[in-house]
Structures are given as structure tokens and as C-alpha cells.
C-alpha positions as CSV (number, residue, x, y, z in Angstrom):
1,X,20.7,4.0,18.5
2,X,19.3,7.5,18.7
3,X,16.2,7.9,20.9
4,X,14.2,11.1,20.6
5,X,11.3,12.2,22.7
6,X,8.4,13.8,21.3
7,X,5.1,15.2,22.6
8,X,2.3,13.5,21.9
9,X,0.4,16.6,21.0
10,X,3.2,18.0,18.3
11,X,3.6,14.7,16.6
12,X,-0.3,14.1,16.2
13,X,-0.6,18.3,15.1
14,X,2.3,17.9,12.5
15,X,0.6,14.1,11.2
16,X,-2.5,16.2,11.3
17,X,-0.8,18.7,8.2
18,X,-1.8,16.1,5.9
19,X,-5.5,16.3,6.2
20,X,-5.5,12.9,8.4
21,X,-6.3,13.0,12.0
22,X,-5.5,10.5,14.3
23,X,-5.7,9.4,18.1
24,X,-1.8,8.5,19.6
25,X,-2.5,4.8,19.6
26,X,-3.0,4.9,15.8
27,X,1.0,6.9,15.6
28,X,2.1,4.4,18.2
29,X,0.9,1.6,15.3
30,X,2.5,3.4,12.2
31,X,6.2,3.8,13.8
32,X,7.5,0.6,13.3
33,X,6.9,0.6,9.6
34,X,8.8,3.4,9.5
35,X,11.8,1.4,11.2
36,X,11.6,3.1,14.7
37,X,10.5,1.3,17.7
38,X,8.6,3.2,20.8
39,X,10.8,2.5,24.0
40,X,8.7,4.1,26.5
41,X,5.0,6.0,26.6
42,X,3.4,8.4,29.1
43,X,0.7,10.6,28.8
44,X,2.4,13.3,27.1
45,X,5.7,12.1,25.6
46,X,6.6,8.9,23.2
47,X,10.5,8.0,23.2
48,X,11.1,6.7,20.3
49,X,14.2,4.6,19.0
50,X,15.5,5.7,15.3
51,X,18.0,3.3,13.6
52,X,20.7,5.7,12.5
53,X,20.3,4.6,8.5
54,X,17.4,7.0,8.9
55,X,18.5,10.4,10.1
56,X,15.5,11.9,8.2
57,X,13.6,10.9,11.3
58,X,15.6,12.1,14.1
59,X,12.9,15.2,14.6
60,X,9.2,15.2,15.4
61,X,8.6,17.3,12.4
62,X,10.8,15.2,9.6
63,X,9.4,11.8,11.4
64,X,5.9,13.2,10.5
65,X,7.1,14.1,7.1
66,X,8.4,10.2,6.8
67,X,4.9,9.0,8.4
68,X,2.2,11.3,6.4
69,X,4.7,10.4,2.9
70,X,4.4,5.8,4.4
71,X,1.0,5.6,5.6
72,X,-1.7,7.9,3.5
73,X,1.0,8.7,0.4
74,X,1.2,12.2,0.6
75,X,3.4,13.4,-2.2
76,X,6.4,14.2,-0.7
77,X,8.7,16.3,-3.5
78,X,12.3,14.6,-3.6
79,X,13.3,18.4,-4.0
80,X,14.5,21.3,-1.7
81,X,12.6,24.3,-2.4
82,X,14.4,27.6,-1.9
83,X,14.3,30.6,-2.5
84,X,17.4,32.8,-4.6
85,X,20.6,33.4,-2.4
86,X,21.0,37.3,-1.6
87,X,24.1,36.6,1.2
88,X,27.0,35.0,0.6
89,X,29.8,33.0,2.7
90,X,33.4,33.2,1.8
91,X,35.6,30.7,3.2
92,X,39.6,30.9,3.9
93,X,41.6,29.1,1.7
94,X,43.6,28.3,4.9
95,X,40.7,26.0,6.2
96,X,41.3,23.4,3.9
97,X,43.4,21.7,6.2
98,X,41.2,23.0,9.5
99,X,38.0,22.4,8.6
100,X,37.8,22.2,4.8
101,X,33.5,22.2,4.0
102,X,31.5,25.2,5.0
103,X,27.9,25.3,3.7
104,X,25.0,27.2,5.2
105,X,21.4,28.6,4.3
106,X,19.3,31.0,5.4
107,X,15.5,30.2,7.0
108,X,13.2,33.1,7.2
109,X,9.4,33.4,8.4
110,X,9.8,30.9,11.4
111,X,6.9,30.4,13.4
112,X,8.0,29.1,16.8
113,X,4.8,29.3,18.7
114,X,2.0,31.4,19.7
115,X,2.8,31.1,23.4
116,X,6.2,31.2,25.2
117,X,5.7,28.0,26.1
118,X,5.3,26.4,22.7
119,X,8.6,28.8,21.9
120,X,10.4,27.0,24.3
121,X,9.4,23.6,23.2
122,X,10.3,24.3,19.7
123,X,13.8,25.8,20.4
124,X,14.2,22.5,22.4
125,X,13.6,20.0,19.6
126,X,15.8,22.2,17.5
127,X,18.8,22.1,19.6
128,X,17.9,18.5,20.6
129,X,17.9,17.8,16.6
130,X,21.3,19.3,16.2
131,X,22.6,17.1,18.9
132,X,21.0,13.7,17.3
133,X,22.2,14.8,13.9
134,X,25.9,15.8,15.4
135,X,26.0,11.8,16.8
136,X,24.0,10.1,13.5
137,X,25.2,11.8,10.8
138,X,28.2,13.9,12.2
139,X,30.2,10.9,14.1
140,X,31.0,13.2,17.0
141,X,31.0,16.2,15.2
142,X,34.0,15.4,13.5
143,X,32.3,14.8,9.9
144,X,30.0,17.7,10.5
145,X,28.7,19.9,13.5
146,X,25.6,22.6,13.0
147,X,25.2,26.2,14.4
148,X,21.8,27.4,14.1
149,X,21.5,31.7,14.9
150,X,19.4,34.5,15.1
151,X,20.0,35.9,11.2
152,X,18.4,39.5,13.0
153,X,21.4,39.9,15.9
154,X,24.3,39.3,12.8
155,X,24.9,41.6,9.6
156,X,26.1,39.8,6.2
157,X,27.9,39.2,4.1
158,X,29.9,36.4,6.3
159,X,33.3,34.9,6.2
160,X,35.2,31.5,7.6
161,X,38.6,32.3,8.7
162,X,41.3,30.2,10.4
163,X,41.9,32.5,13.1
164,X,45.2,32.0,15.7
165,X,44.0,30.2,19.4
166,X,44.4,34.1,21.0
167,X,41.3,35.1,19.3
168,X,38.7,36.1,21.8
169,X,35.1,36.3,22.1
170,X,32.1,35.8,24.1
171,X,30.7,32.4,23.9
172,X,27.7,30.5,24.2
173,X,26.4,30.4,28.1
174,X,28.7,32.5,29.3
175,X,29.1,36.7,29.9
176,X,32.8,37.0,29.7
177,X,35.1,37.2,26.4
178,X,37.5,34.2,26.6
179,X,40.1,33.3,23.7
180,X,40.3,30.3,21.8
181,X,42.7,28.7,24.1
182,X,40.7,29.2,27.3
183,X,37.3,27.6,25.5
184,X,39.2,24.8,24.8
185,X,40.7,24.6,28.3
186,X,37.6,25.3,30.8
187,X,34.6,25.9,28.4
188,X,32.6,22.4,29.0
189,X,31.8,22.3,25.2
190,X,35.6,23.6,24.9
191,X,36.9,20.7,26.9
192,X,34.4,18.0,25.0
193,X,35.4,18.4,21.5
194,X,38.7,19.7,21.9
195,X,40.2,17.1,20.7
196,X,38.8,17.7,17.2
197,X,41.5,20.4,16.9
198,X,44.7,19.0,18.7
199,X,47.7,19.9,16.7
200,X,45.9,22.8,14.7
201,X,47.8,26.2,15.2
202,X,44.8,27.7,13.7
203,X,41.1,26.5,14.3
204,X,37.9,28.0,12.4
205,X,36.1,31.2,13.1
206,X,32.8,32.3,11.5
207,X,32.3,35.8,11.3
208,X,29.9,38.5,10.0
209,X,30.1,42.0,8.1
210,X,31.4,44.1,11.9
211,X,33.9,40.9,12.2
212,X,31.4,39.7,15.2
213,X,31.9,36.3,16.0
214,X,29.1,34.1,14.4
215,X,30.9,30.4,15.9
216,X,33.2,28.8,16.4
217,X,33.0,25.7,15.0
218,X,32.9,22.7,15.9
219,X,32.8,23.7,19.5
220,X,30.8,26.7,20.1
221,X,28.6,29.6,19.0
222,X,29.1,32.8,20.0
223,X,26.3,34.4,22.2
224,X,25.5,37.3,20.7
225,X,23.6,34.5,17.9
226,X,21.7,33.0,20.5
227,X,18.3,31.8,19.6
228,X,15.2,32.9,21.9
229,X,11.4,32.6,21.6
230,X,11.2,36.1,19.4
231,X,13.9,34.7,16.4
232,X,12.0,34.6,13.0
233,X,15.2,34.5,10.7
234,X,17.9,32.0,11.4
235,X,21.0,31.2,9.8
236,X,22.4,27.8,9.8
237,X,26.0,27.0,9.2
238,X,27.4,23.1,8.9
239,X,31.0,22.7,8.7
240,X,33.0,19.3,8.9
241,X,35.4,16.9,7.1
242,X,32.7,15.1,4.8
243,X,30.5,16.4,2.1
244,X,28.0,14.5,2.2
245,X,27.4,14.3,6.3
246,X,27.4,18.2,5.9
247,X,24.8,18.7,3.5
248,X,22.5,15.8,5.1
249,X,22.5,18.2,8.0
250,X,22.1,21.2,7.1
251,X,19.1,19.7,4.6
252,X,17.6,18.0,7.6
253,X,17.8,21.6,9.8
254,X,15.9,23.1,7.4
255,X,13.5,20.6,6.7
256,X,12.7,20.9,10.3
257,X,12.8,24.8,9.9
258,X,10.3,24.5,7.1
259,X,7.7,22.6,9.1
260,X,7.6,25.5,11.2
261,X,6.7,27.8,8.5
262,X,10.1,28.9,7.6
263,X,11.1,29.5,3.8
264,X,14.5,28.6,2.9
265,X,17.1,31.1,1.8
266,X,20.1,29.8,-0.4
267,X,23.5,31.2,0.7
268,X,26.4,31.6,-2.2
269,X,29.3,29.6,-0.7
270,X,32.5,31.6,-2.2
271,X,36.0,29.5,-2.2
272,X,36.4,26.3,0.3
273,X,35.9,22.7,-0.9
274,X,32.1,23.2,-0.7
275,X,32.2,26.1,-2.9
276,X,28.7,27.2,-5.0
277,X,25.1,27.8,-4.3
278,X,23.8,26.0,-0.7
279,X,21.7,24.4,0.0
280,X,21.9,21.9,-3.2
281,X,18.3,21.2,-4.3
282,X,18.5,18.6,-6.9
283,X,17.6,15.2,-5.5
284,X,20.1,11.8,-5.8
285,X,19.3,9.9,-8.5
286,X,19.7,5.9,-8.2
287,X,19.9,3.5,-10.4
288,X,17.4,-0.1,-9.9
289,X,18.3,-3.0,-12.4
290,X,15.2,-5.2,-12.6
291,X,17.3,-8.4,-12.5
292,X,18.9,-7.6,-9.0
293,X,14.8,-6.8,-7.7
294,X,13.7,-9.8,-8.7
295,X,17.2,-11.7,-7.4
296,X,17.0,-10.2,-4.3
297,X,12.8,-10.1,-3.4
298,X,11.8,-13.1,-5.0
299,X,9.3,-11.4,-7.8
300,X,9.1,-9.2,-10.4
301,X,7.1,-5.7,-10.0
302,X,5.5,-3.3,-12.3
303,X,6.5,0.2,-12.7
304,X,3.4,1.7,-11.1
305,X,4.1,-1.0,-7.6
306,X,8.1,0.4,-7.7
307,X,6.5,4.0,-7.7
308,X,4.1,3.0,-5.4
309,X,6.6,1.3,-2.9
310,X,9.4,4.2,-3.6
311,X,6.9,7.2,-3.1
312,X,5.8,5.4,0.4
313,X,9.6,6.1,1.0
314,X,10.0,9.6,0.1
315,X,11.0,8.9,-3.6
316,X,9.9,8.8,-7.0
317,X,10.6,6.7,-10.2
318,X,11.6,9.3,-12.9
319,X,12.3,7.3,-15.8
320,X,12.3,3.6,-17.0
321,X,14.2,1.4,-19.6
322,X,13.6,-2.4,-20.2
323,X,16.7,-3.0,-17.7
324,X,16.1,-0.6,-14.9
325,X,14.5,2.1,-13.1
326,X,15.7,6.0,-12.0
327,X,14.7,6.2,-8.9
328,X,14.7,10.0,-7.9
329,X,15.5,10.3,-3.7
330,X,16.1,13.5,-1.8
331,X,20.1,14.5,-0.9
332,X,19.5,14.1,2.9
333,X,18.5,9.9,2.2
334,X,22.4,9.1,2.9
335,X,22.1,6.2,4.0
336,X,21.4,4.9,0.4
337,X,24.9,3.8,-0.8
338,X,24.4,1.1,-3.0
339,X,21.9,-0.6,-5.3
340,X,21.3,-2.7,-2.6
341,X,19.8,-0.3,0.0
342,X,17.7,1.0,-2.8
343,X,15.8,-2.4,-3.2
344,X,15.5,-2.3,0.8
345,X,13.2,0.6,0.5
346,X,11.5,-0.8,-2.1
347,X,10.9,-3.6,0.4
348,X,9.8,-1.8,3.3
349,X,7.5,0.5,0.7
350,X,5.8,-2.7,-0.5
351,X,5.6,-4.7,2.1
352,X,7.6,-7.8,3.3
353,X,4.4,-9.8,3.6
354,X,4.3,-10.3,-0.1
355,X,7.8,-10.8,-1.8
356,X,7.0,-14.6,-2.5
357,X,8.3,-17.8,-1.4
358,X,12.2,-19.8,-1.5
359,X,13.3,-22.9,-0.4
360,X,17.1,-23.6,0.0
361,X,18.6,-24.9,-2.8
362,X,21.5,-27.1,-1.4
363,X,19.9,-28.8,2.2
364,X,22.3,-30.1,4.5
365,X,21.9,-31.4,7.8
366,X,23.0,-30.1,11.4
367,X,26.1,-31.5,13.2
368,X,25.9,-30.7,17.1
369,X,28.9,-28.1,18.5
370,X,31.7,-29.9,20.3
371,X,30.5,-28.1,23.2
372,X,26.8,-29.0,22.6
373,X,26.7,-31.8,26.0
374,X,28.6,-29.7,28.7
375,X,26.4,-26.9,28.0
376,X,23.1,-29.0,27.4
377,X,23.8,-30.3,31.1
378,X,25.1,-26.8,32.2
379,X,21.9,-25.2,31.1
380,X,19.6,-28.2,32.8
381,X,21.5,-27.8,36.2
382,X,21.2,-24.2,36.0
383,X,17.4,-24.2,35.5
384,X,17.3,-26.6,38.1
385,X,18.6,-24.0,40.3
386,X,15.9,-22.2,39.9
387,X,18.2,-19.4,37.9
388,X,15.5,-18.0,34.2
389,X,18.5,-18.7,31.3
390,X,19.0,-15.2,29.0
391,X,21.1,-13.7,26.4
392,X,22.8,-10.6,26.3
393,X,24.5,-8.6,23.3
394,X,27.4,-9.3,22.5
395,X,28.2,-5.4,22.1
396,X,29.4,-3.5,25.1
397,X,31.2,-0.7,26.1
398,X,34.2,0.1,28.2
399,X,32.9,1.5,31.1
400,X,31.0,-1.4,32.0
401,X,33.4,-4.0,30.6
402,X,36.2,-2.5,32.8
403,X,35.5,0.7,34.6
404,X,33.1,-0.2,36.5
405,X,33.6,-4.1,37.4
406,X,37.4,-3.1,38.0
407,X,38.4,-5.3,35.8
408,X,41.4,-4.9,33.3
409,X,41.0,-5.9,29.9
410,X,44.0,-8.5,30.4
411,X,43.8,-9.6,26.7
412,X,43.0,-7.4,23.0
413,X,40.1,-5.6,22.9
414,X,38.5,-5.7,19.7
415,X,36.3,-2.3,19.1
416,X,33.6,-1.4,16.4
417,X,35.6,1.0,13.8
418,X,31.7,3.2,13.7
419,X,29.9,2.7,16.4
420,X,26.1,3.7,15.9
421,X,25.9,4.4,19.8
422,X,28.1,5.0,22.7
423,X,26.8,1.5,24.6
424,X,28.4,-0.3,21.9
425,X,32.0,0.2,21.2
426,X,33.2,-3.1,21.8
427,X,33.1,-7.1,21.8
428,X,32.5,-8.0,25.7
429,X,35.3,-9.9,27.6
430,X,32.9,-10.9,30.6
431,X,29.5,-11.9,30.6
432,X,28.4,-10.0,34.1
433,X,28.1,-6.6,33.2
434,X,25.5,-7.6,30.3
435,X,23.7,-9.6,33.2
436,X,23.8,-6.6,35.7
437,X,22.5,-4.4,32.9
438,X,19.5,-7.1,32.7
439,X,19.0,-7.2,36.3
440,X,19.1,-3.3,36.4
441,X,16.0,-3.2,33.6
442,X,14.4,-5.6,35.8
443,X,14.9,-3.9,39.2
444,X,11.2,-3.1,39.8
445,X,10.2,-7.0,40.0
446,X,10.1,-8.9,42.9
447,X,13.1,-10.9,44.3
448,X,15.0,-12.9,44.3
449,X,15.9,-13.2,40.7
450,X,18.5,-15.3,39.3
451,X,19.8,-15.5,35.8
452,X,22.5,-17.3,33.8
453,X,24.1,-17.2,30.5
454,X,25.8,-19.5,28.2
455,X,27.7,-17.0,25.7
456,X,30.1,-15.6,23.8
457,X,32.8,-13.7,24.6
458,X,35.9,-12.1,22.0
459,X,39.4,-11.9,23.5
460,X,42.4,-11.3,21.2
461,X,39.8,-10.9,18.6
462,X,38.6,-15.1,18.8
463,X,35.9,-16.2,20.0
464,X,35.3,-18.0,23.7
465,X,32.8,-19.5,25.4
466,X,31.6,-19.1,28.7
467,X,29.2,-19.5,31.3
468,X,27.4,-16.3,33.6
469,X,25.2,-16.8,37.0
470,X,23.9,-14.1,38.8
471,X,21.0,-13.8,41.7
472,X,20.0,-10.7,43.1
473,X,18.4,-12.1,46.5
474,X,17.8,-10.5,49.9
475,X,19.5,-13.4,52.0
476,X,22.1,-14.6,49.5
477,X,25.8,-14.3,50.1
478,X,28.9,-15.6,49.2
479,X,27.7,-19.0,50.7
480,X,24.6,-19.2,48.4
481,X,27.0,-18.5,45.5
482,X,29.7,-21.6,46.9
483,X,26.6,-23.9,47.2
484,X,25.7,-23.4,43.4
485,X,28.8,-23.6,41.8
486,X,29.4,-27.0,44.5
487,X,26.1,-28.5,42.8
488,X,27.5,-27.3,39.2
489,X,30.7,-29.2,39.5
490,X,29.6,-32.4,41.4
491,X,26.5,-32.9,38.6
492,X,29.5,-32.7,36.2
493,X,31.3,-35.2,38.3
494,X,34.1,-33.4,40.2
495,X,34.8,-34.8,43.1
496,X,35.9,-32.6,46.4
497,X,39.6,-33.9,46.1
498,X,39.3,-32.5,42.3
499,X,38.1,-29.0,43.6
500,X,40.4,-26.1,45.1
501,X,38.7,-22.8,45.7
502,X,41.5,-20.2,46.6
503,X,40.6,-16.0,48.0
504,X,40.6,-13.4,44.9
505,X,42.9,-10.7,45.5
506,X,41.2,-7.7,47.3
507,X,40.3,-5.1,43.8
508,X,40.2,-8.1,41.5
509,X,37.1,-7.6,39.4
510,X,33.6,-6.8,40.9
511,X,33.8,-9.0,43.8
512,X,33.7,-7.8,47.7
513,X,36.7,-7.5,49.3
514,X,37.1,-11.3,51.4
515,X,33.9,-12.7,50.2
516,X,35.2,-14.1,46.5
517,X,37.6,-17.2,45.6
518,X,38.4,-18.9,42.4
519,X,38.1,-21.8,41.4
520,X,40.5,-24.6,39.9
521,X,39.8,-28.1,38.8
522,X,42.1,-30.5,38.7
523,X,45.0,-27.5,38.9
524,X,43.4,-26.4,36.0
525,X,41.7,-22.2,36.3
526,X,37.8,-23.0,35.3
527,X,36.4,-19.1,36.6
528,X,35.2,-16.8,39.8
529,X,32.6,-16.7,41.9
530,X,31.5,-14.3,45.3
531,X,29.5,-11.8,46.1
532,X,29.4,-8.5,44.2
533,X,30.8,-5.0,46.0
534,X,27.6,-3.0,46.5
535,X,29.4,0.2,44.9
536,X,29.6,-2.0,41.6
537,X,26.1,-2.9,42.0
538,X,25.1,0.9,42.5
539,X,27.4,2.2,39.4
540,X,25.0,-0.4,37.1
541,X,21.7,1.3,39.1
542,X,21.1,-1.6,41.7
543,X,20.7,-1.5,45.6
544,X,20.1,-5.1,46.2
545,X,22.6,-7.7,47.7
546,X,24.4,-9.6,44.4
547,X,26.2,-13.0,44.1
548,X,27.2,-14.6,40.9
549,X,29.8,-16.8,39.3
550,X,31.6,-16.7,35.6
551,X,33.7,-19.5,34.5
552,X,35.7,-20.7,31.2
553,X,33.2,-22.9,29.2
554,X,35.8,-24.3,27.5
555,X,38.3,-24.9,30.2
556,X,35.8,-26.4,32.4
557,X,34.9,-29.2,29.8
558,X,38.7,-29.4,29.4
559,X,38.5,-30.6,33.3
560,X,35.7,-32.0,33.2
561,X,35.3,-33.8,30.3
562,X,31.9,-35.7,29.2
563,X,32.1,-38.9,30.3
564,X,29.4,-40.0,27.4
């Protein structure tokens, strides 16, 4: 999930544009309406969580657009306004198999600030924009990446060329002219996103009127387009694999553009797969069957509280029939794919308070899990342990999964196809790392603290069961660890000739090297237990002593089965 940080004084200035003032606690109140949640507030900055289905709030100045449009209904027009195209962009043939959409516009009039400090600031949330939009809507920058320039250091008309990998230029945060190759071999941004052009003899080149090197897309720009605190005239290009994730972005740059006094330019797009007259102004137009509202909410609404509710969003109903409704919503809302997602906002804009009342139609009664004693008396011993029972997402990633617990992923790792951040990639395989990650967001509390976890875990793409400890505690060891899982497997009536506890091989997992064993029951594997390496601790942010346990759920009731 994107987070973007805002200061406290922009946000309330650009709420302020609407003709409503108000203090920061009031924002604070507003942004979860709007689907965003605040994740941490200082004096001077709110960071601020924005689900990805709403890349129209990924900037101070749209997410003020979104709040002035929700909370006082400030007509918001679902239409782009720009001004006639006098540049044009012609695009290679050739890059239809490079990099086949290139659109672009033109922002003039842009009002950065009137000190060089505001300047800064505002060249900051435009860059930091462009990076939330490049993970959002671009997916990497594979399905689109944006290069934002100084119109004044550049001469039109411009072209997009697939250029061979010995073309050379001067880019971005550097002073010496390097060729294509080299970028991509010891650039940073070369070396990032290189892999977006692996196999490609040729690679795209934007260029100007004197053949100057506008970017080089979707890597880098050049310099001579740099942006700095005297730019009033900017051109933004978007290029990338999808239509529709390049025209959300470059939309969304110049709505941001425009709240900074800037007047959009359109730009003639000649050839390419995104060829015509950019940026497209002409909102989406949905269509809302009554039947399917009142389905899906429970009641039936008028026309005027479905133009109510949709304005509150940023839309407007344009026409009605006895069936349905138009519902008119601007280009960059693409995150509105079906029907479906048009009655969500319809939701939201109403309110969820009052969409009436259901009772399930077919009741049936609850039938406890086949694992429902063993963990019942797992979770009572636990507590009586003094260890605070939690639960952790199920979504991880692989660096904590396996990089840094050393463990291998020893059976199928099933990934997310989309991920909507890089912390969630995949379906865990081990409980500890989500515990560690709990323990890490706790680390200013007292110790000792000691949690467990019954959860889930996916290997070979099925679901398994298992069961977590860890204690962070001063005086703990791998003793304190033996002593609980002892008392685990004695209240669950092992007996010490049922119980072998044999060393872990130095390296296996997150366990210090001599001070970790497993454990088997009856011959039978049931989990590990030690104390943690302190370097594993330190790559998950901790500095205290560790000691935990994770065992098979569902082999340990095999060994131990109830005897009730």
C-alpha cells in the first residue's frame, strides 16, 4: 500500500482553495472517508496510507481535490480542461514492439513557490508523485513510467525513436555522456529497470527539434530537462505497455500541475498505438442498472441521492432511463472496471450507515474444526505462559520468509500474480518472521514480551496449520525456550520417553549456531525451537535477546492425539 507524506500546512492551504478552512485535526477526521488511513502524525507532516484503487489520491494536491469534492461538495468537473495542442510528438513505428504508447502534454504557468524553499518542496512531491504513480498505476514502470521536464531547456516539435544501445547522452545526475549500454550497466536507475528491456536490440529514445535527448524511457531522463525551482513550463511524457495506466498518469501529473497554477497544453500524438490529440478530455462514462443497486445495497435511491453520492466521489449522473443511470467519471478513476465498483462509490458517497438491513436467508449452524481441541488447549497453555496470543498476515515477502531467517523455501511458493506492495508478494511458509515484524513495531515497550500464534501457513499451494512462540526477554535463552515447549508437550500428555530433542544443523533457519534442537514425538518431526542469531534479530530492526519455537499443528495432534 502506497504511503505518502504531506505537510500539514500544504494540505490544509490546498483544502483551504475551496473556501473552507480548517484546523489538521479536522483533515485527520475526513481521510478515512476518503479510503486512506493516517499511519503516523508529527507536528508538520501526516503519512498517510492510500489503497492503490485510488491513485487519484497519491499527491497532496489531488487528495485535496478528492477531500474538498467528499466533504463540502465542491463541483468537481469529470472533465480535463486544456487548452489547443500547438506541439506535436511523432512516434517510430519501430516502437511498437519497444515500447508501443507514447502520450504527453504540455503544462504552462506553473507556480512552484514564492520562496526557494516552497520550490523545493513542490519539486519534491512532484517527483515523489511520479514514483507512487510508477508503483500504483505503472506496476514497476513496466505498464507506464513518467518524465516530467523543463519545456524552456528543449525545442519542439519532438520525436520517439528506437534508437541502437550505442546511443549516448548525458543523463540524469550525472556530468558525463554515457551510451545506452553503459546506463543500463552502472547507472543506479540503469541497473534497476534494466530488466524492462532485456532482449531488445533497440530501446526508446525521446528527442527534441536539435535531436537533444529529452529521456530515455523507462529508465532515465536526460539532464539537460532537469526541473529546478525557476521551471514555469514543463512537458510531461508517459510511455508504457498499457493504455489505460498511461493516460491515468499522465492525467494525474497534470492534475497535480494544475493545482499549482499550471494550464494544460494538449500535444498531437502522430503515429504509435496512442496516436491523436493528448491528453484525452472526455470523461468515462458507466453504466448503473437500478436492479443490481438495489441487489447489492439493500434499497432503492432516487436520482438526485445517486447524484448526490456520485458527485461526493468526483462524478456526475448525466442521464437516466427507467432501468439505469450514466454515470459520467473522469479517465484517471481506473480503478472502475465493472458495474460493480461503480455501486461501491455510490456506497462510500452515501454512506454505509444507511443501506438498510438483511438477515441470512438459509441459517445453518457451526461444526467445530477437527483441530478446534488441540488448539483450544494450545492457546490456554500458551496464555498460561504468560505469552499475549496475536495474528499476523498471511501475506509476506521473500526477504523475510527466506533471506533473512536463512531459511529455504523447501516446498512451492505460491506468489500474488499483482502485488499492490513489495511486503506482500507471497503466502508465508513460517510463522516467525510475521512475529518478529510484530515484535519490531513493538520494540519501544517494555520487556519481556512474549507472543504466540496459531496460524496459517501455504506450502505447495495448501493450506497448514501451525503453531508460533516468541519472547523477546533480557534473561531468556535457549533454556527458557526448552522449559516452554517441556510444559507444552507434558499438558498434552507426552511423556519424557515420548520426547527426543536432537541439535539443528549450524545455518538451519534463524536459530544460533549450538543453542537450537528439534523436536520429535514419538519418531514423529512436530517443529524447532532455540534461541534466535542476534544478526537475524538485527536484519528485522531488533537488539534484544530472542527465543521462540514453531511446530507442525497438525503433526503434533497426529502425535499427540486428544485423548477426549
Amino acid at each position: 500500500m502506497p504511503t505518502i507524506s504531506v505537510d500539514q500546512a500544504v494540505l490544509r492551504s490546498l483544502v483551504e482553495r475551496g473556501g473552507h478552512v480548517h484546523n489538521i485535526e479536522e483533515i485527520e477526521s475526513l481521510l478515512p472517508l476518503l479510503g486512506t488511513d493516517i499511519d503516523r502524525c508529527t507536528s508538520e507532516t501526516l503519512d498517510i496510507e492510500i489503497f492503490p484503487d485510488r491513485p487519484d489520491l497519491l499527491s497532496a494536491e489531488t487528495l485535496s481535490r478528492g477531500i474538498r469534492a467528499f466533504v463540502h461538495h465542491e463541483a468537481m468537473s469529470t472533465h480535463l480542461s486544456t487548452q489547443p495542442a500547438t506541439t506535436t510528438m511523432d512516434v517510430d513505428p519501430n516502437l511498437d514492439s519497444i515500447r508501443p504508447f507514447v502520450v504527453c502534454a504540455i503544462v504552462r504557468g506553473v507556480n512552484l513557490g514564492s520562496t526557494e524553499a516552497e520550490r523545493d518542496a513542490s519539486i519534491r512531491r512532484l517527483m515523489d508523485h511520479q514514483e507512487k504513480l510508477h508503483f500504483a498505476v505503472g506496476r514497476g514502470r513496466r505498464r507506464a513510467s513518467i518524465g516530467v521536464h523543463d519545456l524552456d531547456t528543449i525545442r519542439p516539435p519532438f520525436r520517439a525513436i528506437a534508437a541502437s544501445r550505442s546511443h549516448a547522452f548525458v543523463p540524469l545526475a550525472s556530468t558525463t555522456e554515457m551510451t545506452i549500454d553503459e546506463i543500463l550497466n552502472s547507472h543506479p536507475k540503469g541497473r534497476d529497470y534494466a530488466h524492462l528491456l532485456e532482449g531488445m536490440e533497440h530501446v526508446p529514445l525521446l528527442l527534441d527539434a536539435d535531436d537533444a535527448v529529452i529521456s530515455f524511457p523507462p529508465i532515465i531522463n536526460g539532464v539537460q530537462t532537469t526541473v529546478t525551482p525557476s521551471t514555469t513550463s514543463m512537458l510531461v511524457d508517459v510511455t508504457g505497455w498499457d493504455m489505460v495506466a498511461c493516460e491515468a498518469s499522465l492525467q494525474l501529473v497534470c492534475l497535480q500541475l494544475c493545482a499549482m497554477g499550471g494550464t494544460i497544453e494538449a500535444v498531437q500524438v502522430n503515429g504509435g498505438a496512442a496516436h491523436g490529440l493528448h491528453p484525452r478530455t472526455a470523461p468515462e462514462h458507466h453504466r448503473l442498472t437500478k436492479a443490481r443497486v438495489e441487489m447489492l445495497l439493500g434499497r432503492t435511491f432516487s436520482t438526485e441521492d445517486v447524484r448526490h453520492a456520485i458527485r461526493r466521489m468526483g462524478g456526475d449522473v448525466v442521464e437516466e432511463t427507467d432501468l439505469a443511470w450514466t454515470i459520467a467519471m473522469p479517465r484517471w478513476r481506473t480503478d472502475l472496471l465493472h458495474e460493480v465498483d461503480v455501486v461501491e462509490d455510490l456506497a462510500i458517497g452515501h454512506g454505509y450507515e444507511d443501506l438498510g438491513e438483511a438477515s441470512p436467508r438459509a441459517p445453518a449452524h457451526g461444526t467445530p474444526r477437527p483441530d478446534a481441541h488441540v488448539r483450544r488447549r494450545l492457546r490456554a497453555m500458551a496464555t498460561g505462559l504468560g505469552l499475549t496470543e496475536v495474528q499476523s498476515l498471511t501475506l509476506s515477502n521473500d526477504a523475510d520468509q527466506f533471506e533473512h531467517t536463512r531459511w529455504a523455501p523447501s516446498h512451492a511458493v505460491t506468489r500474488i500474480t499483482n502485488p499492490i506492495t513489495v511486503d506482500h508478494t507471497i503466502l508465508r511458509q513460517h510463522l516467525l518472521p510475521g512475529l518478529l515484524r510484530l515484535l519490531a513495531a513493538n520494540r519501544h515497550h517494555d520487556l519481556p514480551q512474549g507472543v504466540f500464534e496459531l496460524g496459517t501457513v501455504v506450502r505447495d499451494h495448501a493450506n497448514h496449520q501451525r503453531l508460533g512462540m516468541l519472547v523477546a526477554e533480557a534473561a531468556g535463552g535457549f533454556a527458557a525456550a526448552r522449559g516452554r515447549v517441556q510444559a507444552l508437550l507434558q499438558a498434552l500428555g507426552a511423556k519424557d520417553e515420548d520426547v527426543e530433542v536432537q541439535p539443528l544443523p549450524d545455518g538451519d533457519g534463524p536459530w544460533l549456531a549450538g543453542r537450537a534442537a528439534k523436536v520429535l514425538v514419538r519418531g514423529a518431526w512436530i517443529g524447532c525451537f532455540g534461541e534466535l542469531d542476534p544478526r537475524v534479530a538485527l536484519s528485522f530492526d531488533l537488539n534484544v535477546p530472542l527465543n521462540g519455537a514453531e511446530f507442525d499443528l497438525e503433526a503434533l495432534d497426529a502425535a499427540l492425539p486428544d485423548p477426549v
